[in-house]
N, CA, C and O atoms as a MOPAC input file, in Angstrom:
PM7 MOZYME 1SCF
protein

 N     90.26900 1   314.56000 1   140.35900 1
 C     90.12600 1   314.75600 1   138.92400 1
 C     88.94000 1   315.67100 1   138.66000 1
 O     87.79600 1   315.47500 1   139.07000 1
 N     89.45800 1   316.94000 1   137.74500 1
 C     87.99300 1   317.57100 1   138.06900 1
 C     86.76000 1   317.31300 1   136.76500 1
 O     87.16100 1   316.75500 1   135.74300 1
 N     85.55800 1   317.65500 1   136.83500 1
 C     84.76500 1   317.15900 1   135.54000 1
 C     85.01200 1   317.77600 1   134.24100 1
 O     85.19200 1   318.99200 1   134.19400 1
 N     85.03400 1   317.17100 1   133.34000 1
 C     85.45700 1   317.53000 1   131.92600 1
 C     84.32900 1   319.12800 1   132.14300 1
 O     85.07800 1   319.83600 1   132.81600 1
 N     83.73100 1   319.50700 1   132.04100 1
 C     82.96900 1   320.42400 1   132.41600 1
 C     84.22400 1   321.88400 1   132.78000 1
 O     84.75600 1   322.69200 1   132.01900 1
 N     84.28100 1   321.76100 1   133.70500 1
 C     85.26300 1   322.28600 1   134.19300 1
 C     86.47400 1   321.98500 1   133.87200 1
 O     87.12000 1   322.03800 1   134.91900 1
 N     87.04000 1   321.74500 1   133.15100 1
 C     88.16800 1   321.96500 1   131.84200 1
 C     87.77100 1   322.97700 1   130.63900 1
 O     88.39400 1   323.80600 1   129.97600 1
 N     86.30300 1   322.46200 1   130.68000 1
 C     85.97700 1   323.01200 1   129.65700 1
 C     85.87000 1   324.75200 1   129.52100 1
 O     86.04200 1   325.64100 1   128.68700 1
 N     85.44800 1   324.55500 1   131.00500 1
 C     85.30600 1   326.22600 1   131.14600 1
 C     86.38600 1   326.92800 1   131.47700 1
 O     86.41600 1   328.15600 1   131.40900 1
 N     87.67300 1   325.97400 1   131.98600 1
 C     88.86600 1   326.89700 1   132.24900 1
 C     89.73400 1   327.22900 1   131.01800 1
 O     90.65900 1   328.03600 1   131.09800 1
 N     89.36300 1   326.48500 1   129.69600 1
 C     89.88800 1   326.60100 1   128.73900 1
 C     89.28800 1   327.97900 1   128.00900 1
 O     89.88000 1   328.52000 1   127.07600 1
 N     88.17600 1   328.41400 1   128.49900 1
 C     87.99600 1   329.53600 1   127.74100 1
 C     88.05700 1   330.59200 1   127.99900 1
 O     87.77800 1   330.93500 1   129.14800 1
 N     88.56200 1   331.81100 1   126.75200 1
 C     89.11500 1   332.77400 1   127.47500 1
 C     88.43300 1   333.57400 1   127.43600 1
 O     88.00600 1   334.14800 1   126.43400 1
 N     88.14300 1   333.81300 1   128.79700 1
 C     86.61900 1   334.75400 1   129.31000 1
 C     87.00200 1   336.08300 1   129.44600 1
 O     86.09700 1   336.85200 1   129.76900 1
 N     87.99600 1   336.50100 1   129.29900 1
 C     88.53200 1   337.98900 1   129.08600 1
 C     87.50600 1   337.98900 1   128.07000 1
 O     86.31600 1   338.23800 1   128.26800 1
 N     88.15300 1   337.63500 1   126.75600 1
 C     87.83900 1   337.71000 1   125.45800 1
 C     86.72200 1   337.72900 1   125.30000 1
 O     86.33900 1   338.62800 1   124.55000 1
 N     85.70800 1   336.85600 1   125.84900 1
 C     84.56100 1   336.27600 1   125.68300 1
 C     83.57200 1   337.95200 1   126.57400 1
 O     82.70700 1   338.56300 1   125.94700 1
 N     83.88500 1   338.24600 1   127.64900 1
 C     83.76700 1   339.81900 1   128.48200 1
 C     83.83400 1   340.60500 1   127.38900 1
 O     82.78400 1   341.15000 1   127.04900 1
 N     84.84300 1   340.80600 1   126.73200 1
 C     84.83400 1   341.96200 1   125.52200 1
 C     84.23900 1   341.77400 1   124.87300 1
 O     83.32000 1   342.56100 1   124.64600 1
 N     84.39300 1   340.58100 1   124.14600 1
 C     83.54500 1   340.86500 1   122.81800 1
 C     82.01100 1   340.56100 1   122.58400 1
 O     81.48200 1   340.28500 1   121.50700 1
 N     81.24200 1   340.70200 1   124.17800 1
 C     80.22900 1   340.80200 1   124.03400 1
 C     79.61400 1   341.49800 1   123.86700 1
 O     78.70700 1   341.01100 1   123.19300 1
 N     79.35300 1   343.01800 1   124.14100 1
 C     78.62500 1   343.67800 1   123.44800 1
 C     78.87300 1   344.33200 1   122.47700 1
 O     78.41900 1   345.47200 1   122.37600 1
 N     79.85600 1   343.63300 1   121.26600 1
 C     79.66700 1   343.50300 1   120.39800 1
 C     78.82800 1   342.42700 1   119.46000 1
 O     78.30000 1   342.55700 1   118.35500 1
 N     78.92000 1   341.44300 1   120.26400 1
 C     77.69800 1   340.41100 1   119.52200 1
 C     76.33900 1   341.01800 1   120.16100 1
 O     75.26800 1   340.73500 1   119.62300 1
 N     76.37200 1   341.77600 1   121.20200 1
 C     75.02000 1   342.13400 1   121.21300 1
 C     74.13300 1   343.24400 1   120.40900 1
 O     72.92900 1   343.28000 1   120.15900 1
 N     75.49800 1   344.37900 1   120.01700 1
 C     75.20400 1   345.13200 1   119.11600 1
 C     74.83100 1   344.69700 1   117.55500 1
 O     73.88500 1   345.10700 1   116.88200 1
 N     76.02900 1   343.58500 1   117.12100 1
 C     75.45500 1   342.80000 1   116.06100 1
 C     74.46000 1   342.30700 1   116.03300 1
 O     73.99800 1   342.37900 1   114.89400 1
 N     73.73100 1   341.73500 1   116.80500 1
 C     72.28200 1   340.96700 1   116.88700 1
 C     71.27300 1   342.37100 1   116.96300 1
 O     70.12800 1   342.18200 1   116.55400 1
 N     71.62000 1   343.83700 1   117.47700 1
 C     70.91600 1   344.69600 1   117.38300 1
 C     70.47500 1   345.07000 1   115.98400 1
 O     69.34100 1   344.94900 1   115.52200 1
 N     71.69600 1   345.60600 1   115.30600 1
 C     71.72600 1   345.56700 1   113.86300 1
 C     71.09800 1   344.81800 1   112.91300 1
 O     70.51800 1   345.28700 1   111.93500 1
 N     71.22200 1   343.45900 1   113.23000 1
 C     70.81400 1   342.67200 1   112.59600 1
 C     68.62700 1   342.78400 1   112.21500 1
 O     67.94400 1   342.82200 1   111.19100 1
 N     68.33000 1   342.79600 1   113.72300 1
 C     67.32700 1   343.00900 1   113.78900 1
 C     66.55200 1   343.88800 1   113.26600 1
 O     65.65300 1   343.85900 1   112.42600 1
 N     67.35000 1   345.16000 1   114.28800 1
 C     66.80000 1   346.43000 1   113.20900 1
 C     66.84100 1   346.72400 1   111.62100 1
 O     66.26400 1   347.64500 1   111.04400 1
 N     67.65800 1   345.72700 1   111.05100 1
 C     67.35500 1   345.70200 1   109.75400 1
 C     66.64000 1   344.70700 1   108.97400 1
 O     66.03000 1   344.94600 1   107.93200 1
 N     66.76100 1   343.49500 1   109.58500 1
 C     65.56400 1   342.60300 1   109.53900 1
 C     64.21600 1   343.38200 1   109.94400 1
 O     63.45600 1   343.44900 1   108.97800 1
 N     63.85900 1   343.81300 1   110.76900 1
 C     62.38400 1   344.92500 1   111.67400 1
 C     62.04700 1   345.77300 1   110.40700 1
 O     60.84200 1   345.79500 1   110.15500 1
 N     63.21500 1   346.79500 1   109.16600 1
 C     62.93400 1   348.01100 1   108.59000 1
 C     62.02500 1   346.71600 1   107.44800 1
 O     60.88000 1   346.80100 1   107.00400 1
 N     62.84700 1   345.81900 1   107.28200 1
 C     61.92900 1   345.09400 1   105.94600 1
 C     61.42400 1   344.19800 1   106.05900 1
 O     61.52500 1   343.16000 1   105.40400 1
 N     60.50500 1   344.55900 1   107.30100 1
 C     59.65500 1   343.53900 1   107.61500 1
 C     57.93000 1   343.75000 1   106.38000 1
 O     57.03900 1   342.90400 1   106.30300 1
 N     57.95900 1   344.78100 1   105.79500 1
 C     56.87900 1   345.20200 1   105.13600 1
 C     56.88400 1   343.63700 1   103.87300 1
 O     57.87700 1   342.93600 1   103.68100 1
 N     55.70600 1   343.46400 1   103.28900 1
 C     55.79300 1   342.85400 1   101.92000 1
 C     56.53300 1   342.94500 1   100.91500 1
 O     56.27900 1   344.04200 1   100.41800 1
 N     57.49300 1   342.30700 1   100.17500 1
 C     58.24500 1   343.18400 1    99.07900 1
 C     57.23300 1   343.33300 1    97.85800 1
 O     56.15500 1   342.77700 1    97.65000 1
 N     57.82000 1   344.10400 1    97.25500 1
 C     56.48200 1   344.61500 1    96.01800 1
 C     57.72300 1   343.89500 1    94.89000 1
 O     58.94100 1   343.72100 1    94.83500 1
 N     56.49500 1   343.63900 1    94.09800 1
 C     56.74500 1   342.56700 1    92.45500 1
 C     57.14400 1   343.67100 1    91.78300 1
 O     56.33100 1   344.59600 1    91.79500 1
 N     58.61500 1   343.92200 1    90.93900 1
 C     58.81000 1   344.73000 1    90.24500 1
 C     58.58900 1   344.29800 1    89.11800 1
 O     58.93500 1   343.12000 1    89.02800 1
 N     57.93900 1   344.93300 1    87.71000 1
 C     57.76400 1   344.47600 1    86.59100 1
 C     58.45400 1   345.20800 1    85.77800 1
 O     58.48100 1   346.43700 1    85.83600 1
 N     59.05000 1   344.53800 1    84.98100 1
 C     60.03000 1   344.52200 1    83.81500 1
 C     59.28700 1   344.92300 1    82.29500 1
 O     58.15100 1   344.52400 1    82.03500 1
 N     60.03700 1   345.70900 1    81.40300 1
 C     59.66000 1   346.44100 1    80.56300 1
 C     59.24300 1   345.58200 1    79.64700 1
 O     58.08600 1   345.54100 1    79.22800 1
 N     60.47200 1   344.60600 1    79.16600 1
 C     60.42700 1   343.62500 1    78.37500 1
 C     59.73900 1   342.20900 1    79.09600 1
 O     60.08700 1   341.65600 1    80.13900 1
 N     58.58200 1   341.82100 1    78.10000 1
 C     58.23600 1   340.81800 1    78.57800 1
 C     58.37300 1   339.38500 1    78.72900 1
 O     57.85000 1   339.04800 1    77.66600 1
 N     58.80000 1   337.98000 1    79.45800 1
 C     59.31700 1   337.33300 1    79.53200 1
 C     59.44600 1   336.19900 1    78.01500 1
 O     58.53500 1   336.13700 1    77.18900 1
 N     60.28400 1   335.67300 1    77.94300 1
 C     60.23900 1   335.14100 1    76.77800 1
 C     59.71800 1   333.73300 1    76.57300 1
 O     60.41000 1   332.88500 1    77.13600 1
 N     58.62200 1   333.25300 1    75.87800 1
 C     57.61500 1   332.34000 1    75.57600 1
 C     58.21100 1   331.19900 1    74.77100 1
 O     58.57300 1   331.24200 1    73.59500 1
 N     58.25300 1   330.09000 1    75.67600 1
 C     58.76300 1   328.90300 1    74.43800 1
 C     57.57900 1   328.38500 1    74.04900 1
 O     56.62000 1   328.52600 1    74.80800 1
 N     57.43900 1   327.78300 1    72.97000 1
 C     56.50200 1   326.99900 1    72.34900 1
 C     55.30400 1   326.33900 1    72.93200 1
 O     54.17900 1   326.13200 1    72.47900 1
 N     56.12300 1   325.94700 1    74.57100 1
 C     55.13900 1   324.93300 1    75.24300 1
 C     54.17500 1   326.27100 1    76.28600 1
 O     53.55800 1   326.14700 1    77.34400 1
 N     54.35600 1   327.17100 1    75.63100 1
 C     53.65500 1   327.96700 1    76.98200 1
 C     52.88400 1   327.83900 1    77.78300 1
 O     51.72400 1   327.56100 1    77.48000 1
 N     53.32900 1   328.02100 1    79.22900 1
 C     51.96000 1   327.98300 1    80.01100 1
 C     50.72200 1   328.54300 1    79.92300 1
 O     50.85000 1   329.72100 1    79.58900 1
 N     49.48800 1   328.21100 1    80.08400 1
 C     48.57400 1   329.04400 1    80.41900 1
 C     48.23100 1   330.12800 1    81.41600 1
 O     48.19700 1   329.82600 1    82.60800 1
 N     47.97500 1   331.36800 1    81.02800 1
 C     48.19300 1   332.52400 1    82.37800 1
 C     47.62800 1   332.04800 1    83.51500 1
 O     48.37700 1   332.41000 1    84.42300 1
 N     46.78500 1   331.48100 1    83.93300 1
 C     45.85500 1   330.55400 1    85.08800 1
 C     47.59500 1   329.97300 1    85.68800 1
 O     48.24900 1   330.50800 1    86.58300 1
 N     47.86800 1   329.13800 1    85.12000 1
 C     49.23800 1   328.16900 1    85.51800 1
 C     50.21700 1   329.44400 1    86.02200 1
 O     50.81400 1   329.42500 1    87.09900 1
 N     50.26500 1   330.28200 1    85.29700 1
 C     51.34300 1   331.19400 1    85.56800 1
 C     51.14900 1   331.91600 1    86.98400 1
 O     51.91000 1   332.13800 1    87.92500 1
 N     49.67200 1   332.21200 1    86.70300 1
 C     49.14200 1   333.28000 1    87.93300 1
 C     49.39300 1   332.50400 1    89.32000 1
 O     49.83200 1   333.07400 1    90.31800 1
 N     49.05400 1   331.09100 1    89.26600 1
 C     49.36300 1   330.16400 1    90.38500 1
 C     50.70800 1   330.33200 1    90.86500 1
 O     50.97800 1   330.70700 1    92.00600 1
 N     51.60400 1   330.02700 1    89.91000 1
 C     53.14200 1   329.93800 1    90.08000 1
 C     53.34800 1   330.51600 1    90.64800 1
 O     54.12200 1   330.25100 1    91.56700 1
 N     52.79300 1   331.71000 1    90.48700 1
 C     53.33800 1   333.12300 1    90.76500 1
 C     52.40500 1   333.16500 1    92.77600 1
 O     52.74100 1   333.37100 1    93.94300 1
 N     51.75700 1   332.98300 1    92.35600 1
 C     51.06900 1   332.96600 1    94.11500 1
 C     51.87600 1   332.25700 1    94.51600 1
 O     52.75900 1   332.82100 1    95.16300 1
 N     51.97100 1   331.04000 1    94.38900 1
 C     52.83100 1   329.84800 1    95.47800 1
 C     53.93800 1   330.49000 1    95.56800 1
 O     54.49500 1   330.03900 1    96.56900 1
 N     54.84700 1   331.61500 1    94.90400 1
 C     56.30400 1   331.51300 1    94.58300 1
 C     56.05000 1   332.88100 1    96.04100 1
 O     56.63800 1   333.09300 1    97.10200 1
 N     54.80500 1   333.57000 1    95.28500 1
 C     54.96700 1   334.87200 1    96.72800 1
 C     54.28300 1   334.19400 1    97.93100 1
 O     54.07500 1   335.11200 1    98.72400 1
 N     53.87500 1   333.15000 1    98.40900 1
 C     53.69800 1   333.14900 1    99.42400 1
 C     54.81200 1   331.96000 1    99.92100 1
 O     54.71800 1   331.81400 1   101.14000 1
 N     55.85400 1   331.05800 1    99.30700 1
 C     57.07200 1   331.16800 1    99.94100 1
 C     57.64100 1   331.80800 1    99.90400 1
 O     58.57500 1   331.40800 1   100.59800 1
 N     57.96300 1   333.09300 1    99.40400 1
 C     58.75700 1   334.36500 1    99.91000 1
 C     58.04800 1   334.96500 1   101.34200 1
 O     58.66400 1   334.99100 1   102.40700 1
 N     57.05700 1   335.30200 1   101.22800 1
 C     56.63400 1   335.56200 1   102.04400 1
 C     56.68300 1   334.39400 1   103.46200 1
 O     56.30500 1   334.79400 1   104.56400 1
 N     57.03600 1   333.37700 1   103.32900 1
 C     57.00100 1   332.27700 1   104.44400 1
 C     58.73300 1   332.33700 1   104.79000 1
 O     59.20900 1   332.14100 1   105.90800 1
 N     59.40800 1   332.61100 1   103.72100 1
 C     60.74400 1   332.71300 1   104.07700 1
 C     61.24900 1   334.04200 1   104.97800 1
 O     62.07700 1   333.96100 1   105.88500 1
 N     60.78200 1   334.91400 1   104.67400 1
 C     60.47200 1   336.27400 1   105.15500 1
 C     60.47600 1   336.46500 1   107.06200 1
 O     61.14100 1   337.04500 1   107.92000 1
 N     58.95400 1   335.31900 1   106.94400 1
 C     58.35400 1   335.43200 1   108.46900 1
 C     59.67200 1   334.75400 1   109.52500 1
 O     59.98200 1   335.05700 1   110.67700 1
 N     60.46100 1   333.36900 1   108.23800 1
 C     60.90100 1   332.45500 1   108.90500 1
 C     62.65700 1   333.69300 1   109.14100 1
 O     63.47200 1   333.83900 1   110.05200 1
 N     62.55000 1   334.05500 1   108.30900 1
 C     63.88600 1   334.97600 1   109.02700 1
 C     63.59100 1   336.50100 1   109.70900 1
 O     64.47000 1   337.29600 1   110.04200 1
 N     62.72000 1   336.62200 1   109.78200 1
 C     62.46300 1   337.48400 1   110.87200 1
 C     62.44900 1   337.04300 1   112.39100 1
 O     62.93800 1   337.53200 1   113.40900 1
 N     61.84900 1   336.15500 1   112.18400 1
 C     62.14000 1   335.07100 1   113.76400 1
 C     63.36300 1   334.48500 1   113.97300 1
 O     63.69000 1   334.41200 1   115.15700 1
 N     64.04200 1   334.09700 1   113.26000 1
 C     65.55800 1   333.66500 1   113.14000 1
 C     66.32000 1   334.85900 1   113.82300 1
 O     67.18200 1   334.78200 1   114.69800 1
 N     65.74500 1   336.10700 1   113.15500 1
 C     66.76300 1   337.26900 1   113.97900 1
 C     66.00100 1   337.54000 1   115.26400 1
 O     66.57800 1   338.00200 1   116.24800 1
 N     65.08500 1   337.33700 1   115.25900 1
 C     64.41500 1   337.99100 1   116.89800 1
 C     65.23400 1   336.85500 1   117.54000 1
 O     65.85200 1   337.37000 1   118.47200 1
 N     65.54100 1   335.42500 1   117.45300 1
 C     65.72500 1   334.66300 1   118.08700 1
 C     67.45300 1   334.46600 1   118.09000 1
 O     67.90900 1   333.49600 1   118.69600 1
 N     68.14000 1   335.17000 1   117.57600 1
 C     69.76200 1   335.69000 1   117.23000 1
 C     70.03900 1   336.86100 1   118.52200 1
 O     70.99700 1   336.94800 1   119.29000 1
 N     68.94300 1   337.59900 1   118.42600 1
 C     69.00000 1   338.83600 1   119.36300 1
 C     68.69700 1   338.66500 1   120.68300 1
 O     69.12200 1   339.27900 1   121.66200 1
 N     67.63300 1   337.43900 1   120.58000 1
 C     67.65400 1   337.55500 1   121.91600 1
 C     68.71000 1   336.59000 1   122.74200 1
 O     69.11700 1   336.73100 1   123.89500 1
 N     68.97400 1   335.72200 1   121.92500 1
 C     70.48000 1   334.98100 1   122.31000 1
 C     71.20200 1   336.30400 1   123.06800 1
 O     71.21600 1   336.72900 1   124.22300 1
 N     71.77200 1   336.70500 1   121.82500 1
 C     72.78300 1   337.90300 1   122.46900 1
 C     72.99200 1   338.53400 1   123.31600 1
 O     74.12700 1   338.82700 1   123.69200 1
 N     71.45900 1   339.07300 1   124.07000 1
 C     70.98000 1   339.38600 1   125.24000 1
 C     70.90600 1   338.69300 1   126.55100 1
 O     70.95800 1   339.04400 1   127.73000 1
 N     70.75300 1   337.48400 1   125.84800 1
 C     71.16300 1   336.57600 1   127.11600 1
 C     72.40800 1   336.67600 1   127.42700 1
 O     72.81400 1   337.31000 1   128.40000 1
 N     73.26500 1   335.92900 1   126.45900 1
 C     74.80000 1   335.88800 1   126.36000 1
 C     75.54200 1   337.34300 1   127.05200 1
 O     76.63900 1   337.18000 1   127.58700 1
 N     74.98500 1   338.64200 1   127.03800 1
 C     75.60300 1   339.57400 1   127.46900 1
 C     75.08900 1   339.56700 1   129.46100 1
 O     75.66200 1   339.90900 1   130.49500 1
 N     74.05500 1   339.11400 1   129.20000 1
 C     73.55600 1   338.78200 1   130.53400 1
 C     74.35400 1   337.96000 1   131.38700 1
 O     74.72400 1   338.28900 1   132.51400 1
 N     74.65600 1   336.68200 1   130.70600 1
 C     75.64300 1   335.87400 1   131.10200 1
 C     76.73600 1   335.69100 1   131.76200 1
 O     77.01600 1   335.18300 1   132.84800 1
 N     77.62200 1   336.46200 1   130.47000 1
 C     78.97400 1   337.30600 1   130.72500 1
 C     78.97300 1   337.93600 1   131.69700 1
 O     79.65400 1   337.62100 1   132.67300 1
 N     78.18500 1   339.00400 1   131.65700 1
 C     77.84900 1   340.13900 1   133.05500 1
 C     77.93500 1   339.40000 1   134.28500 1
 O     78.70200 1   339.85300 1   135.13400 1
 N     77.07300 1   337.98600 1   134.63600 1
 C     77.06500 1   337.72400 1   136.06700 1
 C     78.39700 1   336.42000 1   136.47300 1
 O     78.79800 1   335.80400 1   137.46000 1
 N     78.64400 1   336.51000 1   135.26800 1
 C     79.63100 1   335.19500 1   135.21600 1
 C     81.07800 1   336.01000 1   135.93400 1
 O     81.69800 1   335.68300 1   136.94600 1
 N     81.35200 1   337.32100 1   134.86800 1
 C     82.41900 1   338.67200 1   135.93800 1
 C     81.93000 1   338.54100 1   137.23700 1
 O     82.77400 1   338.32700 1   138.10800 1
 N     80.57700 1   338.63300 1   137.61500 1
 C     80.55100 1   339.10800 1   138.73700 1
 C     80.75400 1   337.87700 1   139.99000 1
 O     81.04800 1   338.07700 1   141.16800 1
 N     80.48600 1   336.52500 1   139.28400 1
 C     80.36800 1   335.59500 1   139.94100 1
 C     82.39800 1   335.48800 1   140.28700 1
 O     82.85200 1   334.91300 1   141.27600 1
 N     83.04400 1   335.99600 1   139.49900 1
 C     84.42200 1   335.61900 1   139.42500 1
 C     84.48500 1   336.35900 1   139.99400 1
 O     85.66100 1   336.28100 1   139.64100 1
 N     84.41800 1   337.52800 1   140.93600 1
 C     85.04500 1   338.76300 1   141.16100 1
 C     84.74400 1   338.58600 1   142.86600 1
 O     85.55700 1   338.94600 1   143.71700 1
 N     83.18500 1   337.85300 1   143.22600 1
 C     82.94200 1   337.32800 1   144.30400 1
 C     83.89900 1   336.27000 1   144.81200 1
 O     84.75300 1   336.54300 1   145.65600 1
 N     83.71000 1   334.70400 1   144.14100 1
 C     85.63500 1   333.85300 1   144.30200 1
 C     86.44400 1   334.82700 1   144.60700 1
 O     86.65300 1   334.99000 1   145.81000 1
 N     87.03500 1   335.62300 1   143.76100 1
 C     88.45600 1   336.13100 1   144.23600 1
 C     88.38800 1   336.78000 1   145.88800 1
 O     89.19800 1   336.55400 1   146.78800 1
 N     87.51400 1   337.39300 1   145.93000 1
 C     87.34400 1   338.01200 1   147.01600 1
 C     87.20500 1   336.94300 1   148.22800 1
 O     87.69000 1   337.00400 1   149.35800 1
 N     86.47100 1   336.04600 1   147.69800 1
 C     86.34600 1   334.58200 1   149.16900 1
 C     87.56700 1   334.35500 1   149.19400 1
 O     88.06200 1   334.34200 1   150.32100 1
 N     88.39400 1   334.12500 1   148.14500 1
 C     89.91500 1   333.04200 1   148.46200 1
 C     90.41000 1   334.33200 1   149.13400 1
 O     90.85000 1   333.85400 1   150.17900 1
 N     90.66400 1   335.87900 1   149.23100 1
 C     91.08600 1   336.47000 1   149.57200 1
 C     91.05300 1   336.51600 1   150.74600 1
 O     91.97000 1   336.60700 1   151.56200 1
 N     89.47000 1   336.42600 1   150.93000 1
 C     88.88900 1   336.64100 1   152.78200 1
 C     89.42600 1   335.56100 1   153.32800 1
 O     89.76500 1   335.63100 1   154.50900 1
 N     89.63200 1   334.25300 1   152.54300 1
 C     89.66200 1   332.51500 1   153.16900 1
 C     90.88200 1   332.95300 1   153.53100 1
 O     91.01100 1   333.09800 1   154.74600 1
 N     92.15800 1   333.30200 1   152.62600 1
 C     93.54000 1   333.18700 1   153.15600 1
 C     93.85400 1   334.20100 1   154.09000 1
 O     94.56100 1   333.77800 1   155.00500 1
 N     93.58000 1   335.33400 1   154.15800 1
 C     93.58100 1   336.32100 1   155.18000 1
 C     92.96400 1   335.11600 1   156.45100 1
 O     93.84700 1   334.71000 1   157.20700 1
 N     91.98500 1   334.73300 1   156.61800 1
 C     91.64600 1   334.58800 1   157.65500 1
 C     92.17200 1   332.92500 1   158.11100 1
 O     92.24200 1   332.46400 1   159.25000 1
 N     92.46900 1   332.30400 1   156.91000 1
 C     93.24700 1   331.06400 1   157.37700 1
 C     95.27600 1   331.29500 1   158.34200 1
 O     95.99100 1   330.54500 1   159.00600 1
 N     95.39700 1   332.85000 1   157.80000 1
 C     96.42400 1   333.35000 1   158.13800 1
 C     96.61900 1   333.60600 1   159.70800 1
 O     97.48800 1   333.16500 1   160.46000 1
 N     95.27700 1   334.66300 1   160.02800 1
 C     94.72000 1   334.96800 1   161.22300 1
 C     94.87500 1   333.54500 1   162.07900 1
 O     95.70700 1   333.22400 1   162.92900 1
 N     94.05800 1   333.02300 1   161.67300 1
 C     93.56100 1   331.46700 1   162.46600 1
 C     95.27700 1   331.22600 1   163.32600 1
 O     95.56400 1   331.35300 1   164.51600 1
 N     96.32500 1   330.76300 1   161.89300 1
 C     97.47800 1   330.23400 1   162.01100 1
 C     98.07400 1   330.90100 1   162.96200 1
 O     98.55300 1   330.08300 1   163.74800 1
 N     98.30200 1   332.04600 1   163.30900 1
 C     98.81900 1   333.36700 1   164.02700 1
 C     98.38200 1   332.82700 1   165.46000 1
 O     99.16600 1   332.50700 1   166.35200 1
 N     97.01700 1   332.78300 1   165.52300 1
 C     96.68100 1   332.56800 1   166.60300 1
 C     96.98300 1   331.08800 1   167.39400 1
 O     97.02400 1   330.99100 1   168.62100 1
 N     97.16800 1   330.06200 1   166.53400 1
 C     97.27200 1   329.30100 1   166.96200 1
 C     98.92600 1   329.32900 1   167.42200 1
 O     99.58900 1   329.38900 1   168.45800 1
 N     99.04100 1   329.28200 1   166.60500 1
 C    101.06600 1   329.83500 1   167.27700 1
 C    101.34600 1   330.78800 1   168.51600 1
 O    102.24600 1   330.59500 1   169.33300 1
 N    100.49200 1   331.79200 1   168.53900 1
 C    100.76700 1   332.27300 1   169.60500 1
 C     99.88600 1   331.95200 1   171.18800 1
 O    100.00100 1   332.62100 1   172.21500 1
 N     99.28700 1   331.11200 1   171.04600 1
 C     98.56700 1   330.05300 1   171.67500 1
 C     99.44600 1   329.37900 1   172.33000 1
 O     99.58800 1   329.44700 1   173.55100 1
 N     99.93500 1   328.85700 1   171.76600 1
 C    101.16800 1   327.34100 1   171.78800 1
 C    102.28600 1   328.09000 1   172.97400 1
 O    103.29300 1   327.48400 1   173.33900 1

């Protein structure tokens, strides 16, 4: 009985999984490099018209705060998806790494069962003509 493990991996189709990797690696490239271009601060655009004041208005002190806390979770959200993509990309890189030795690891098997039966063939030959 072999380990669920190995079901698991014969179920997947590693053709597929070979191709369409460096395309997820190019996607995680992309990704980055455009996460990387806006990695700068974003700048506060200000509006012509000024916001509209209900009755209870804040005090500018209250506002000015708001306004800090609000840019420095942008700015914390920012850092936190910039690392999200460095850490997307470098997945990908692995994963293409993966793929790569996983072909190569399959391509070695074929070649053993090849050498094994050729030479389990040999063996048989000989033993028959032994006899």
């Amino acid at each position: 009985m072999p380990f669920p493990w190995v079901t698991v991996l014969q179920a997947v189709p590693w053709s597929e999984v070979i191709r369409n990797a460096p395309k997820v690696a190019e996607g995680a490239k992309k990704l980055w490099n455009a996460v990387g271009k806006n990695s700068s601060t974003p700048e506060v655009v200000e509006s012509s018209t000024p916001p509209a004041v209900s009755p209870e208005s804040h005090t500018i002190t209250e506002l000015e705060s708001r306004a800090e806390a609000l840019e420095l979770m942008v700015t914390d959200l920012h850092e936190q998806m910039f690392a999200a993509s460095e850490l997307i990309k470098d997945l990908a890189e692995q994963n293409t790494q993966l793929v790569q030795r996983i072909e190569k690891n399959r391509l070695h098997v074929l070649w053993l069962g090849v050498a094994t039966t050729v030479f389990s063939i040999l063996a048989l030959l000989g033993i028959y003509l032994a006899m």
